[in-house]
PyMOL Python script that loads the backbone (N, CA, C, O; Angstrom):
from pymol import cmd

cmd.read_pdbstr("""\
ATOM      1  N   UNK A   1       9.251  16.812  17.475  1.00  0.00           N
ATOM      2  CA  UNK A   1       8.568  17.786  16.654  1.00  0.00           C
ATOM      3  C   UNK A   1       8.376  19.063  17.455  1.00  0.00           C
ATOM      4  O   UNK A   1       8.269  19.087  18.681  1.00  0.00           O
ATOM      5  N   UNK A   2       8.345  20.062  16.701  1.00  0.00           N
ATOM      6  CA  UNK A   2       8.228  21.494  17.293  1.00  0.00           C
ATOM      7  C   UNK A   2       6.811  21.981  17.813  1.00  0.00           C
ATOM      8  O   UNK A   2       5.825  21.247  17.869  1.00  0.00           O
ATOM      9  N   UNK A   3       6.840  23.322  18.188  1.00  0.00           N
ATOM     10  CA  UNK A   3       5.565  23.416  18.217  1.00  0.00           C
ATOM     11  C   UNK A   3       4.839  23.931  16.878  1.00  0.00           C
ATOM     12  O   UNK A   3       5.394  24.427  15.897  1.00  0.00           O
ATOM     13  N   UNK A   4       3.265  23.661  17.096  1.00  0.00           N
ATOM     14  CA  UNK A   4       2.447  23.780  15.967  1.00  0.00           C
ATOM     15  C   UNK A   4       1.587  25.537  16.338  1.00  0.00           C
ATOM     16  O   UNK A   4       0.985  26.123  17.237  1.00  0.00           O
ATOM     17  N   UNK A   5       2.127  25.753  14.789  1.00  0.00           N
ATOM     18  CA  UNK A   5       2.098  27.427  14.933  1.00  0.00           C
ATOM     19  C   UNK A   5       0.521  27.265  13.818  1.00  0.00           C
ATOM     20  O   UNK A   5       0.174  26.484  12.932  1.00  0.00           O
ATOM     21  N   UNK A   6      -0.071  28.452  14.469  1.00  0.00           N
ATOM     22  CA  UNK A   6      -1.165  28.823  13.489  1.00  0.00           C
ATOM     23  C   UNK A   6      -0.969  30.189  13.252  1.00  0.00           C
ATOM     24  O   UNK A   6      -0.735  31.039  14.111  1.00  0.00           O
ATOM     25  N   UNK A   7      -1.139  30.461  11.332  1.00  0.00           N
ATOM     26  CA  UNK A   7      -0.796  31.905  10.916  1.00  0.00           C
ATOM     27  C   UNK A   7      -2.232  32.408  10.656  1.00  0.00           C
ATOM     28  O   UNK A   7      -2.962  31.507  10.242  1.00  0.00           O
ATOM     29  N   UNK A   8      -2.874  33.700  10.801  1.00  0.00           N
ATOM     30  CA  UNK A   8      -4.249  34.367  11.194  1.00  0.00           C
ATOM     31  C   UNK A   8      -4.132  35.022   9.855  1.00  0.00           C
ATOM     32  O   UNK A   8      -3.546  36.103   9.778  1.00  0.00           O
ATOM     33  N   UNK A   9      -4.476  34.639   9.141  1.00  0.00           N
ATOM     34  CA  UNK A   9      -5.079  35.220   7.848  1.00  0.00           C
ATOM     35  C   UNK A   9      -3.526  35.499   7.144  1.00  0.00           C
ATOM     36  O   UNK A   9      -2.609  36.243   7.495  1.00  0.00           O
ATOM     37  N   UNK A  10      -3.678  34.495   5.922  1.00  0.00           N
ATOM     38  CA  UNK A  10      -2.548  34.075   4.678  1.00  0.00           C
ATOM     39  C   UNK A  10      -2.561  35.504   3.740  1.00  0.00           C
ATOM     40  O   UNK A  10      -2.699  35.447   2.518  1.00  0.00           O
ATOM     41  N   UNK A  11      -2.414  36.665   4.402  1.00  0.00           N
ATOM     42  CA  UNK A  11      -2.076  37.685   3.313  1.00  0.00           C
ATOM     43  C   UNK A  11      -0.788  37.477   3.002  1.00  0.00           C
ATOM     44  O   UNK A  11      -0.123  36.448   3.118  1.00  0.00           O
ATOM     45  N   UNK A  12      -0.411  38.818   2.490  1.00  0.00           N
ATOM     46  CA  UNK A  12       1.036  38.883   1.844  1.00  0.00           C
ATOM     47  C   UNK A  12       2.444  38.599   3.169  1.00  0.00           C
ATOM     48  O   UNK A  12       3.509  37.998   3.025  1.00  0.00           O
ATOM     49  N   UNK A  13       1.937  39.234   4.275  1.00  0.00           N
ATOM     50  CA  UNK A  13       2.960  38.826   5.635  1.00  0.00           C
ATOM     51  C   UNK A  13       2.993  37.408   6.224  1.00  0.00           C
ATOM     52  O   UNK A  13       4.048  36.873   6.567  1.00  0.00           O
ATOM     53  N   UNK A  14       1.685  36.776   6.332  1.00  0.00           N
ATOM     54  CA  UNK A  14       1.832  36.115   6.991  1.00  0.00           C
ATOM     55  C   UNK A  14       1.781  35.023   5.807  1.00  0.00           C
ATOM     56  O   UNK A  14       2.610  34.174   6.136  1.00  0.00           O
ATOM     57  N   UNK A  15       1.273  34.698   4.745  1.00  0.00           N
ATOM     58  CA  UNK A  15       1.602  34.052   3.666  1.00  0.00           C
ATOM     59  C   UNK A  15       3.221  33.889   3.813  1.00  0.00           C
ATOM     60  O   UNK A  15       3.695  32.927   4.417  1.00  0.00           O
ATOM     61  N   UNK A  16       4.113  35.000   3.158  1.00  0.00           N
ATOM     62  CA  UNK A  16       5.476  34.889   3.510  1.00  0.00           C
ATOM     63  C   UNK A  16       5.925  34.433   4.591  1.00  0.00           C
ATOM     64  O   UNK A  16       6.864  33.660   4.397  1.00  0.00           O
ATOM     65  N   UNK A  17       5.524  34.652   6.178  1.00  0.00           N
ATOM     66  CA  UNK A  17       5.798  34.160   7.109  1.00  0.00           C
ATOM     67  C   UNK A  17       5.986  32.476   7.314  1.00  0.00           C
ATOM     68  O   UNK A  17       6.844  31.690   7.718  1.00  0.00           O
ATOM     69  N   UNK A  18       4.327  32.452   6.651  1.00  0.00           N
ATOM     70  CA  UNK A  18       3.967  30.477   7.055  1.00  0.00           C
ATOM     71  C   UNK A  18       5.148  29.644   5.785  1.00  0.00           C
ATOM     72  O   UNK A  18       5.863  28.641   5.806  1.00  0.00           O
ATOM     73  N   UNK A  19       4.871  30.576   4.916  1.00  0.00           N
ATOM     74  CA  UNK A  19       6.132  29.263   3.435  1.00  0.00           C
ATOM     75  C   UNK A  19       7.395  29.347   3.998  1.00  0.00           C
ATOM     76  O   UNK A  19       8.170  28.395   3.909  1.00  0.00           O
ATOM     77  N   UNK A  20       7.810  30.773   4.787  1.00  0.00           N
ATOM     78  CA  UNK A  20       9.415  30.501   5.711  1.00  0.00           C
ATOM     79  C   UNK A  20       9.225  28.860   6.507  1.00  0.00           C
ATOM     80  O   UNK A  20       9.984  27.893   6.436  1.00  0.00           O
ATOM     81  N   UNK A  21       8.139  28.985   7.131  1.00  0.00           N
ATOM     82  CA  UNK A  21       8.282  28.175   8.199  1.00  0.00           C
ATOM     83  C   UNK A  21       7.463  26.857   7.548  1.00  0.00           C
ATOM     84  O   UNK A  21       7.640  25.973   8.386  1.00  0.00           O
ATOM     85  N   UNK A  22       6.934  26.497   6.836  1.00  0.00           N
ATOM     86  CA  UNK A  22       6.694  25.127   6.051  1.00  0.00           C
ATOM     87  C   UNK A  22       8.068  25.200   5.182  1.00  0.00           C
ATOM     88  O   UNK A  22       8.103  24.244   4.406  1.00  0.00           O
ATOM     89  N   UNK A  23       8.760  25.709   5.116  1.00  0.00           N
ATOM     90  CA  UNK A  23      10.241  25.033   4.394  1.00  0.00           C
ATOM     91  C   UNK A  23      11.153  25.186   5.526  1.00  0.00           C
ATOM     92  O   UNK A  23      12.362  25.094   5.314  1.00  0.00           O
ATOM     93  N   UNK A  24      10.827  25.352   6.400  1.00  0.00           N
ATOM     94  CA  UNK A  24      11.981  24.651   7.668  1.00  0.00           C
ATOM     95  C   UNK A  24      11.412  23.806   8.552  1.00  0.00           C
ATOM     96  O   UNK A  24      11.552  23.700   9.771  1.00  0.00           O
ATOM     97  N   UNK A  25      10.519  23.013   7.498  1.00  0.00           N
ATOM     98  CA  UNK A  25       9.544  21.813   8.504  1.00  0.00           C
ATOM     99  C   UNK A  25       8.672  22.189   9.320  1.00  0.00           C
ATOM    100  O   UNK A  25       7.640  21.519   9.268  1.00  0.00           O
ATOM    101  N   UNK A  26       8.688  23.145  10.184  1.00  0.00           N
ATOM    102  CA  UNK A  26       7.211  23.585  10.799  1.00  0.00           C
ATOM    103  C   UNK A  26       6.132  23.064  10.854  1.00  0.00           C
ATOM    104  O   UNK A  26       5.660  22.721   9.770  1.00  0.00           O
ATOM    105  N   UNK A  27       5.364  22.812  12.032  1.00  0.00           N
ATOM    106  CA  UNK A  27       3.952  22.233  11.575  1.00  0.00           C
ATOM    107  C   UNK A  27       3.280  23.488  11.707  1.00  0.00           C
ATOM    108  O   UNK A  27       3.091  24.007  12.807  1.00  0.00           O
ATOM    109  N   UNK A  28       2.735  24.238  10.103  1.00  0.00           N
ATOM    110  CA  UNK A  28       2.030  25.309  10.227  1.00  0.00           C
ATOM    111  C   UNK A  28       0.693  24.580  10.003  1.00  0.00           C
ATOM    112  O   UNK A  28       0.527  23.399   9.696  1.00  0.00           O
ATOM    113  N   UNK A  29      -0.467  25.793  10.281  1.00  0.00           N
ATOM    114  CA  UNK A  29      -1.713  25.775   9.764  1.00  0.00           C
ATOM    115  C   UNK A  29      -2.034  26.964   9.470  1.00  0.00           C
ATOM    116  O   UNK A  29      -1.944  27.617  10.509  1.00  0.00           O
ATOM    117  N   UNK A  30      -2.367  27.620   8.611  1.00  0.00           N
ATOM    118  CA  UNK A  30      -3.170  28.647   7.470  1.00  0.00           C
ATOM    119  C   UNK A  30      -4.551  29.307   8.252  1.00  0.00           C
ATOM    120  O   UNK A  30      -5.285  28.544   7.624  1.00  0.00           O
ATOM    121  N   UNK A  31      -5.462  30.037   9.044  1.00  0.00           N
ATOM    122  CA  UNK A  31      -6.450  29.759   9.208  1.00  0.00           C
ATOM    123  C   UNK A  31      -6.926  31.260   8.140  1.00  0.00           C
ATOM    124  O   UNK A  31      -6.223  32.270   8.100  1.00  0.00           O
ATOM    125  N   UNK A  32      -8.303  31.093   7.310  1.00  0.00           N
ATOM    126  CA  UNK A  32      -8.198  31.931   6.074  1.00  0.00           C
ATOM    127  C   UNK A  32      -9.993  32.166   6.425  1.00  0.00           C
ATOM    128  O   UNK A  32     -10.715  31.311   6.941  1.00  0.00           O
ATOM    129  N   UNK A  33     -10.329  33.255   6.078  1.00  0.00           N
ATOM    130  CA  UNK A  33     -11.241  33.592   6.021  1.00  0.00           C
ATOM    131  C   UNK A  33     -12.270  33.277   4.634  1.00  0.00           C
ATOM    132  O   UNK A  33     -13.467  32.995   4.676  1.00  0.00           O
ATOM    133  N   UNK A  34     -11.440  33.416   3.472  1.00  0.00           N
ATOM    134  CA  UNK A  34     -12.297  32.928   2.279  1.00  0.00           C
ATOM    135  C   UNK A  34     -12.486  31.544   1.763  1.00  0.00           C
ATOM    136  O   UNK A  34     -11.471  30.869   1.588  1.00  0.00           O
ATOM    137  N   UNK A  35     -13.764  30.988   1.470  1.00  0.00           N
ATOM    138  CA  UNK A  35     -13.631  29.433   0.936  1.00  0.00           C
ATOM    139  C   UNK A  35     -12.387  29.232   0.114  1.00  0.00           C
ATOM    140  O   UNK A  35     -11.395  28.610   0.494  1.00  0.00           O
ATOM    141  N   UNK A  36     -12.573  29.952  -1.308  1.00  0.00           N
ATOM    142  CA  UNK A  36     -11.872  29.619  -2.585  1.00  0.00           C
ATOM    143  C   UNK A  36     -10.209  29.633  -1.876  1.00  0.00           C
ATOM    144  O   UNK A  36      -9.576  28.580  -1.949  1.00  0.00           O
ATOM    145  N   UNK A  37      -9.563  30.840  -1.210  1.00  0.00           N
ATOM    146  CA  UNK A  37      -8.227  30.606  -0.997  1.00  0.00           C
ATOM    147  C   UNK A  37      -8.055  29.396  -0.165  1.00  0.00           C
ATOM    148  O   UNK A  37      -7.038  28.707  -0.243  1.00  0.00           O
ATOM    149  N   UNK A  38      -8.990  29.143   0.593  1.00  0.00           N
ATOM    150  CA  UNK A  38      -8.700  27.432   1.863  1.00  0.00           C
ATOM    151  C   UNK A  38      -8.747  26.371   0.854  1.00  0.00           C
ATOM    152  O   UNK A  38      -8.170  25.316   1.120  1.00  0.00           O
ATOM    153  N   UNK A  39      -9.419  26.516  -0.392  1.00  0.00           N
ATOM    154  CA  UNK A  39      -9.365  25.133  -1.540  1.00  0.00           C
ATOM    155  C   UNK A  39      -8.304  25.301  -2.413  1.00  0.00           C
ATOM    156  O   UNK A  39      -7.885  24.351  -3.076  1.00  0.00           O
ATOM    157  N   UNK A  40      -7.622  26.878  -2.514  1.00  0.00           N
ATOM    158  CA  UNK A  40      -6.149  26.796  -3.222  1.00  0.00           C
ATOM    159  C   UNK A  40      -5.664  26.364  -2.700  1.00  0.00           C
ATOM    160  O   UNK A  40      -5.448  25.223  -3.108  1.00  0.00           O
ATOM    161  N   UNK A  41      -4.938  26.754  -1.216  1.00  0.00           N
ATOM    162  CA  UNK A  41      -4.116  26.292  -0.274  1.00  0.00           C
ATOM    163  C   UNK A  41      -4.259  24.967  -0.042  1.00  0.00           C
ATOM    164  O   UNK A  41      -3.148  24.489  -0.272  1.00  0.00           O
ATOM    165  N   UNK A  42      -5.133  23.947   0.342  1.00  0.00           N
ATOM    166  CA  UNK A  42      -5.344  22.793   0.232  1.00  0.00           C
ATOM    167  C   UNK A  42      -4.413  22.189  -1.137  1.00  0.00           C
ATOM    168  O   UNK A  42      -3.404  21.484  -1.138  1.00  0.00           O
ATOM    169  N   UNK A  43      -5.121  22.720  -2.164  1.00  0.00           N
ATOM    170  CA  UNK A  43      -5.152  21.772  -3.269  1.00  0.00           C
ATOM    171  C   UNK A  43      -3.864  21.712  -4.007  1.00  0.00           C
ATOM    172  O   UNK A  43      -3.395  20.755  -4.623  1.00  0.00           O
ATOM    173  N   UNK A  44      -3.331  23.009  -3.822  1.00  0.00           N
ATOM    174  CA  UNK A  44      -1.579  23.391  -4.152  1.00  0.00           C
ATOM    175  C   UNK A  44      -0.806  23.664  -3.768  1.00  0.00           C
ATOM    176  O   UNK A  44       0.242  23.803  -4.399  1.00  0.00           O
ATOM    177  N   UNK A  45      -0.987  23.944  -2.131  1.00  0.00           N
ATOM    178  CA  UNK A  45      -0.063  24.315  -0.837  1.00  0.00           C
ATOM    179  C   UNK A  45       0.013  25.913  -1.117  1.00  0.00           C
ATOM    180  O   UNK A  45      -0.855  26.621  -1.629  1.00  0.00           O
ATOM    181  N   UNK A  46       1.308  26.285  -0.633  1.00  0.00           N
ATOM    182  CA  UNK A  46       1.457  27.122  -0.645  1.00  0.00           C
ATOM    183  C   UNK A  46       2.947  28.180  -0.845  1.00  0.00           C
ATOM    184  O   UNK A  46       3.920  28.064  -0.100  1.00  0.00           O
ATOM    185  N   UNK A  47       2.873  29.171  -1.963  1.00  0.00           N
ATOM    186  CA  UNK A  47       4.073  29.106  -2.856  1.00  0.00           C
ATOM    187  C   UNK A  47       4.309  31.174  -2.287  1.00  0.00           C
ATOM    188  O   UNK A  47       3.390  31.931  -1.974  1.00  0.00           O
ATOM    189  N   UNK A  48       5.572  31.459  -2.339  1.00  0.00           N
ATOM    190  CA  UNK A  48       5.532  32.886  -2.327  1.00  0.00           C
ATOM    191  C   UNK A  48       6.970  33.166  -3.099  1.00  0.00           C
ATOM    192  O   UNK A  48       8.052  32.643  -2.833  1.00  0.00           O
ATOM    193  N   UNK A  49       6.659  34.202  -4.199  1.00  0.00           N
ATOM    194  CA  UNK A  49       8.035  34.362  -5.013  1.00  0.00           C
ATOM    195  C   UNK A  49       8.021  35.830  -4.993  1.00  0.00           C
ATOM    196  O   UNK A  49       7.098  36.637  -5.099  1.00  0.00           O
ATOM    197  N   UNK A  50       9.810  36.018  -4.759  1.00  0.00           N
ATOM    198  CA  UNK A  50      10.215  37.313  -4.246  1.00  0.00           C
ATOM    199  C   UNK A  50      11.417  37.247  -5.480  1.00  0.00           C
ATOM    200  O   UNK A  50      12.005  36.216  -5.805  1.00  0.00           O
ATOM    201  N   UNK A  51      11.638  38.653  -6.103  1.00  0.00           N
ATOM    202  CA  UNK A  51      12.980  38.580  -6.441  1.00  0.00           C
ATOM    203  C   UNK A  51      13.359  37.774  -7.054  1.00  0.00           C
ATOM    204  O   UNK A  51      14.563  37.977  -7.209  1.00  0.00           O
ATOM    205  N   UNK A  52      12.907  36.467  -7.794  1.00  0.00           N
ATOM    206  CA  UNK A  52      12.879  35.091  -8.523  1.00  0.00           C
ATOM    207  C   UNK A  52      12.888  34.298  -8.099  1.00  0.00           C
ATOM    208  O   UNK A  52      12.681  33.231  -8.677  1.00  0.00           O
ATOM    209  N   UNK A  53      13.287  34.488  -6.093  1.00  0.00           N
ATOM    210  CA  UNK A  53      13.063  32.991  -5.773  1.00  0.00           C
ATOM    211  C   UNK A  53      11.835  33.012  -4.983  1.00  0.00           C
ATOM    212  O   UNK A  53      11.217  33.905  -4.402  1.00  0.00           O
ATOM    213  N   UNK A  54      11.668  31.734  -5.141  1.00  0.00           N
ATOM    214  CA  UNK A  54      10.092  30.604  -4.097  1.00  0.00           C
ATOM    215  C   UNK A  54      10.179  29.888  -3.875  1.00  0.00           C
ATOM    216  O   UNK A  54      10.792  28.843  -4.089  1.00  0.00           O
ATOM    217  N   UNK A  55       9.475  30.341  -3.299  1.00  0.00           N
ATOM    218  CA  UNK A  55       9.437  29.519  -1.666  1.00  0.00           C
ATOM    219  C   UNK A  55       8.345  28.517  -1.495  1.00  0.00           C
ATOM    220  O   UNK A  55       7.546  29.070  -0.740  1.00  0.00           O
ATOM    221  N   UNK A  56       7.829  27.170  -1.843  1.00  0.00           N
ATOM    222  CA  UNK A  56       6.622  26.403  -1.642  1.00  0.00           C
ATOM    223  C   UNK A  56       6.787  25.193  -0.825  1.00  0.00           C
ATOM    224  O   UNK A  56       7.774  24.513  -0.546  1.00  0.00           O
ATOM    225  N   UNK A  57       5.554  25.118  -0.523  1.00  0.00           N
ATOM    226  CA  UNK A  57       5.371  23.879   0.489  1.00  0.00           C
ATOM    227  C   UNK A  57       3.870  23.708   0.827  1.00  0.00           C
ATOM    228  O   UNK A  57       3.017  24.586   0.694  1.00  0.00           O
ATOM    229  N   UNK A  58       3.613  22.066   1.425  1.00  0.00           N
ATOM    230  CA  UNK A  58       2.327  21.667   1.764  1.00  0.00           C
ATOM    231  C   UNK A  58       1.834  22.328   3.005  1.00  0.00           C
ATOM    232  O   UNK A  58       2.568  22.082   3.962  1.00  0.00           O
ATOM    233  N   UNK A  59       1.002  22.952   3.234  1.00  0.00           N
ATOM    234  CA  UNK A  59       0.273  23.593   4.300  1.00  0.00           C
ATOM    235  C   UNK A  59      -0.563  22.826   5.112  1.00  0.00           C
ATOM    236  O   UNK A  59      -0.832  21.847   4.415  1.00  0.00           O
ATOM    237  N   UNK A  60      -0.981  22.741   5.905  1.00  0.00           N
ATOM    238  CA  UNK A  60      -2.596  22.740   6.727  1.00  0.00           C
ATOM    239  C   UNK A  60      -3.585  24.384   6.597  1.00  0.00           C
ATOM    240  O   UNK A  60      -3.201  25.510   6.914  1.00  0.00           O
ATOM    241  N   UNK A  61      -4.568  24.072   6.174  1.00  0.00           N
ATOM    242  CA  UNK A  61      -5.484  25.022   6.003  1.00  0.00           C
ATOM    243  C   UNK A  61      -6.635  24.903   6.912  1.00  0.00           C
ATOM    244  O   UNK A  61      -6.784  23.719   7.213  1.00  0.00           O
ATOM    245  N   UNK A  62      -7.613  25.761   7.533  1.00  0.00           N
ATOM    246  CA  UNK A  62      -8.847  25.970   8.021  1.00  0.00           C
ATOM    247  C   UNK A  62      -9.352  27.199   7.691  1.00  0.00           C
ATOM    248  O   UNK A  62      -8.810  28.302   7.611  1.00  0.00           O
ATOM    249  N   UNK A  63     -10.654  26.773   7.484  1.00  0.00           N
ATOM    250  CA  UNK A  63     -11.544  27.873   7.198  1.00  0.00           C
ATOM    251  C   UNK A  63     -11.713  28.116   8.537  1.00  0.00           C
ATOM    252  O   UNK A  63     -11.786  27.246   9.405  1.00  0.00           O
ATOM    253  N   UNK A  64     -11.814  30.046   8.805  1.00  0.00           N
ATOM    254  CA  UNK A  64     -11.770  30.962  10.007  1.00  0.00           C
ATOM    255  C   UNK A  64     -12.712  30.457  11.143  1.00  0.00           C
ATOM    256  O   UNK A  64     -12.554  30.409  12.362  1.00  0.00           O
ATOM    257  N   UNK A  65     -13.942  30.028  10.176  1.00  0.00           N
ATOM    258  CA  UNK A  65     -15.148  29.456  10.991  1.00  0.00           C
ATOM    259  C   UNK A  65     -15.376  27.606  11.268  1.00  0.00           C
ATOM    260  O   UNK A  65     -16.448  27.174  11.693  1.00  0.00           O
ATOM    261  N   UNK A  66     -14.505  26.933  11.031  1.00  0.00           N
ATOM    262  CA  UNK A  66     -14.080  25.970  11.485  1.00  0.00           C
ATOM    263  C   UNK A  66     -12.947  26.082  12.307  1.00  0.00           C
ATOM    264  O   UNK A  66     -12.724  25.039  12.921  1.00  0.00           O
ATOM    265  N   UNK A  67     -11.992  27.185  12.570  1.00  0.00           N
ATOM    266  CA  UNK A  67     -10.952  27.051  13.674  1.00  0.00           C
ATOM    267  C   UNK A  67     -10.945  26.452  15.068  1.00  0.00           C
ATOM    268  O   UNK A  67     -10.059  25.835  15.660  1.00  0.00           O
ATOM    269  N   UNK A  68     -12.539  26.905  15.541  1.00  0.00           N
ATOM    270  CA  UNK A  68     -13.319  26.514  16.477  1.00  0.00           C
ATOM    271  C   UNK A  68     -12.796  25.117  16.954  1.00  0.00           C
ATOM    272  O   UNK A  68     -12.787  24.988  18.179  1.00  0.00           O
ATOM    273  N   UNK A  69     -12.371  24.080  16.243  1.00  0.00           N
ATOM    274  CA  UNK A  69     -11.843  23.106  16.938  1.00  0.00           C
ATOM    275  C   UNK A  69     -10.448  22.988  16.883  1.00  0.00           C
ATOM    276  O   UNK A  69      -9.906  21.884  16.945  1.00  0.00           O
ATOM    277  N   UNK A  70      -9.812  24.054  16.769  1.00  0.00           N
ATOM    278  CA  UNK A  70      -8.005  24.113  17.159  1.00  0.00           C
ATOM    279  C   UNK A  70      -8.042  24.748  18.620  1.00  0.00           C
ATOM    280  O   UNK A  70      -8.391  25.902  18.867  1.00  0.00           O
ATOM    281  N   UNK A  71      -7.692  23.957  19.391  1.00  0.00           N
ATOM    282  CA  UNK A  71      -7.422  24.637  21.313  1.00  0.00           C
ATOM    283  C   UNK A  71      -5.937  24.855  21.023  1.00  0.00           C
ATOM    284  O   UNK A  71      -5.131  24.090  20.492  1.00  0.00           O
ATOM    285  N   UNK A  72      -5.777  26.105  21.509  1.00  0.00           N
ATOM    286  CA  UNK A  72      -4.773  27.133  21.769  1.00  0.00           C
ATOM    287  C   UNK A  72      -4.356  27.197  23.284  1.00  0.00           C
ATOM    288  O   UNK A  72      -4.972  27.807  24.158  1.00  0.00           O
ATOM    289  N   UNK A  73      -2.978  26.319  23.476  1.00  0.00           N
ATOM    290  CA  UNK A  73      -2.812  26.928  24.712  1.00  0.00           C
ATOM    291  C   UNK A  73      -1.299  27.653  25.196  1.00  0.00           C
ATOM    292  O   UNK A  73      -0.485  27.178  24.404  1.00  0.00           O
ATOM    293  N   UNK A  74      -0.719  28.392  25.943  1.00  0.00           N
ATOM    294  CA  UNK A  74       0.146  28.569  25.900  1.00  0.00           C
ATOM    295  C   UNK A  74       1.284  27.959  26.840  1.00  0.00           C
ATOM    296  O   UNK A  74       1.023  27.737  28.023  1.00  0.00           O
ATOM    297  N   UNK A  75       2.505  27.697  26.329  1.00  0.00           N
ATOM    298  CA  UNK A  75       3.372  27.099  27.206  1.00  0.00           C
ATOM    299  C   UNK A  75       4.188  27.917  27.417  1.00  0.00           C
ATOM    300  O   UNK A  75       4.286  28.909  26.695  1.00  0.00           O
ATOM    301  N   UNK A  76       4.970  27.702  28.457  1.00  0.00           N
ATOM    302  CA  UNK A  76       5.903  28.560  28.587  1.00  0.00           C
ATOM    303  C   UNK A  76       7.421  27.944  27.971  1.00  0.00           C
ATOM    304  O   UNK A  76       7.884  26.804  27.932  1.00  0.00           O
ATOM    305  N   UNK A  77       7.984  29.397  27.481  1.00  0.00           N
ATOM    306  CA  UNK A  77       9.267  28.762  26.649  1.00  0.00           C
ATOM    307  C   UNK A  77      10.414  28.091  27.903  1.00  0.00           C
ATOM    308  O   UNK A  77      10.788  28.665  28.925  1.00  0.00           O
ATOM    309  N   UNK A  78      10.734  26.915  27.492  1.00  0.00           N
ATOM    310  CA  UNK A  78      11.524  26.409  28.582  1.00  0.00           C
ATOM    311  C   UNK A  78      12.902  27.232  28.636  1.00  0.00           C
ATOM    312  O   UNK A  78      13.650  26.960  29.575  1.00  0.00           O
ATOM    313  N   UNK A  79      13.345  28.300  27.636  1.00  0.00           N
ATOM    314  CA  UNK A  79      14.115  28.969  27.599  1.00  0.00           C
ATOM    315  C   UNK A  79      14.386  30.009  28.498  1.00  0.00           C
ATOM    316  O   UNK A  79      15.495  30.334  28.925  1.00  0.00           O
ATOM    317  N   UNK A  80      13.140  30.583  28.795  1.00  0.00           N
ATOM    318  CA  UNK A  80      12.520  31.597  29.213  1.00  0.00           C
ATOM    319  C   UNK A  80      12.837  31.572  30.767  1.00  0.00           C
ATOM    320  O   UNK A  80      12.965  32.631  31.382  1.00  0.00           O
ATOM    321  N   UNK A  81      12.963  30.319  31.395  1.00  0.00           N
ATOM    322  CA  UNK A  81      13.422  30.278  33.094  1.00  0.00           C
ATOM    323  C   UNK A  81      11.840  30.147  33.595  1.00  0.00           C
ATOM    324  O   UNK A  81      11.801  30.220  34.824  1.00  0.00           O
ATOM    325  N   UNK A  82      10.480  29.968  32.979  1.00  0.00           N
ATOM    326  CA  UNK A  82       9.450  29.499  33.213  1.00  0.00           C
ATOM    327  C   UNK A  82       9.451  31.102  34.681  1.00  0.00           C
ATOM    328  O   UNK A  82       8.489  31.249  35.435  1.00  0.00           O
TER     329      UNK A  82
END
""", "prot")
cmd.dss("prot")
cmd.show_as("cartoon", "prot")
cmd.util.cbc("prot")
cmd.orient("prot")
């Protein structure tokens, strides 16, 4: 499994960003500042339509003020020559 990406507030960019990457398997998580959008996203995942096509898939969601228990650390890309 890849690494687990967290997207900082599901607007229109990063919304589009996270449904790219929950439809190429990704383990995303959503972290959202408003209740009601963290209980859409939960309850219907998450869908973005461009041009006629869409894009949907199941998410992970957190509310901004529960993130508090996601630890963030960074690795280095083994690509990268460390």
């Amino acid at each position: 499994m890849g690494p687990r990406i967290a997207i900082l507030g599901p607007g229109a960019k990063g919304a589009t960003t996270g449904a790219d990457l929950v439809r190429a398997s990704r383990d995303v998580t959503f972290i959202e500042q408003w209740p009601a959008h963290v209980e859409d996203i939960r309850d219907g995942g998450i869908a973005i339509t461009c041009d006629g096509d869409t894009v949907a898939g199941r998410a992970s969601v957190r509310h901004r003020d529960d993130a508090r228990a996601i630890r963030c650390r960074a690795r280095p890309d083994p690509g990268q020559g460390a």
